[in-house]
Each structure stands twice: as C-alpha cells, then as structure tokens.
N, C-alpha and C positions, 0 to 999 in steps of 0.2 A: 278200160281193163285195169285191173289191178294184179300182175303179175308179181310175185314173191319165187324168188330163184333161190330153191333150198340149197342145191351145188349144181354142178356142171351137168346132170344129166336130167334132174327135174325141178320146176316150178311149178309151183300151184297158185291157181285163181278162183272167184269167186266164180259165179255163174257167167259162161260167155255169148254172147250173139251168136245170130248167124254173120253178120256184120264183121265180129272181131277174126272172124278167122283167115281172111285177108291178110290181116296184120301179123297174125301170130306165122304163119306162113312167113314175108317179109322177115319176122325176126328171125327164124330158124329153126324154128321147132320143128319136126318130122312126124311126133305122135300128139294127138288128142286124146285123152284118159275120160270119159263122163262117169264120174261116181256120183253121180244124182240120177234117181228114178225121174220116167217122164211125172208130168200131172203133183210133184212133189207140192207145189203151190202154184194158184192162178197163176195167168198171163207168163207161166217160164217158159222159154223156147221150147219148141221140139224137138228133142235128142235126136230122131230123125232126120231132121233142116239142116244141123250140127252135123252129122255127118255127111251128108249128101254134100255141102258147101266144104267140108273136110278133104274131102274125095275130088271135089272138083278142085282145092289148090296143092293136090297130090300130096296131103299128108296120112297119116295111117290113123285109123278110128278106133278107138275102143271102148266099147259101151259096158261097164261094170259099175251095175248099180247097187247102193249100199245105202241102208234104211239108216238114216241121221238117228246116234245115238244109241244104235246096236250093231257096233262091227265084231261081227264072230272071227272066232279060227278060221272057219270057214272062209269067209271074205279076206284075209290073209292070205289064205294060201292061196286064192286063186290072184291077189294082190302081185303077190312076192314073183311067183315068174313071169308074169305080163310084166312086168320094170322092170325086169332081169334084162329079158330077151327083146323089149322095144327097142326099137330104130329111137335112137335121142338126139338133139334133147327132148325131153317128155313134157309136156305140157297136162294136170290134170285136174278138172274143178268137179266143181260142188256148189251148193248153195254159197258158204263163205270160204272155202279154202281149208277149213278143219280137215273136215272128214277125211280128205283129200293126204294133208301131212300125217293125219294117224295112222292111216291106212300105208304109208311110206314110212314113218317110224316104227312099226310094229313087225313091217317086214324086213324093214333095213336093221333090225336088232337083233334078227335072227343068225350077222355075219359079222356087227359091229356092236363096241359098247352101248351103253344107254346114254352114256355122258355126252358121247360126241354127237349124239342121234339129236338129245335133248337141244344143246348148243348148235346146230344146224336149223333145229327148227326154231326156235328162238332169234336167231339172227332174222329169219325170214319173217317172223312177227308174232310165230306161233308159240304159245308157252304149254308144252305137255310134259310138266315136270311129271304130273299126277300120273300116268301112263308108265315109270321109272317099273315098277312092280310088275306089271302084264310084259313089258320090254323085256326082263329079265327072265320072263316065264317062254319067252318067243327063243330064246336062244336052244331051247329043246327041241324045237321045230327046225331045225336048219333045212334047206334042199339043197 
C-alpha cells in the first residue's frame, strides 16, 4: 500500500486489497472512503469484498464513487459531509490517490484557504496547484 497522510484525519491511497485492510485496521484508521467505481478496469477488487473485509475488521465503509476526471459540485457536496462527519482517521482511494485528494481539496476549501489546501496536498505528493480557481469558487459553497 501506498498510503499519503494529507493531515491528521485523512490519507489517501491508490487502489486497496481485500488483503490491505487488515493492515489499515492495525494502523488506525476507523473509515474506508471508495471513490472508484466497481468494473473501472479489469482484475480491480470488488468494492463489495472491500467492504465486507471492512466490516469484518470493524471499520466504517463508504462507497462514493466518482467518474476519474469529471468530479462535479455535485460529488463535493456529497464529498464534504461524509469527511466532515467520519469517525477518523479516514482512509480514502482510488485508482491513484488523485481523485481521492481532489475531492478533499475542493471540499476542504470550502472552510480553508487554497494555499494551505494546495501545500497539504503537495506534502502528500499530490500537486493540484491547477484546481487554485475551482477551490476559490468552492468557498461559495460553504455547509
């Protein structure tokens, strides 16, 4: 696994096992975020398995899937209080871990700068300077 700890209450990874979630249990995590559709490409787990193996190392599941490369308002807002209101730390993948930080900068900029949003994800390895313009437009959105 390749885990990136944005700050204290979520990291994002690429795609996980049924395997890794064992581990991720052992580290601490409490939530599972799946922002990848099942069937997105061959041989990828089933979001499904993910959960059930989720559930059986008593962490919390949540399936919010998000088409790579078109995240609406729409998928924000329903982003923004699912991370609000998890039980953390949050743990939440994807194919690579993007979609995953977008969908967490876009909503985290609804209550915070863009600067610090950008510079969190950046530590983590992500660079969404380019998102600087939609972040600023997220603060109209507040909940």
């Amino acid at each position: 696994m390749d885990i990136r700890k944005i700050d204290e209450t979520i990291s994002v990874s690429p795609q996980i096992t049924v395997d890794d979630v064992a581990e991720l249990a052992r580290l601490g995590f409490r939530t599972i975020v799946a922002n990848r559709p099942d069937h997105e490409e061959p041989g990828q787990p089933l979001m499904s398995d993910i959960e059930q193996a989720a559930k059986t190392h008593g962490l919390d599941w949540v399936y919010l899937p998000v088409e790579s490369g078109n995240i609406t308002d729409t998928d924000v807002d329903s982003f923004a209080p699912m991370i609000r209101d998890a039980e953390k730390p949050v743990l939440a993948f994807c194919r690579s871990g993007t979609r995953c930080t977008i969908l967490w900068a876009l909503s985290a900029a609804r209550t915070e700068e863009p600067a610090s949003v950008v510079a969190r994800a950046r530590n983590a390895g992500y660079d969404i300077s380019g998102l600087t313009p939609r972040m600023i437009q997220q603060a109209s959105h507040q909940q």
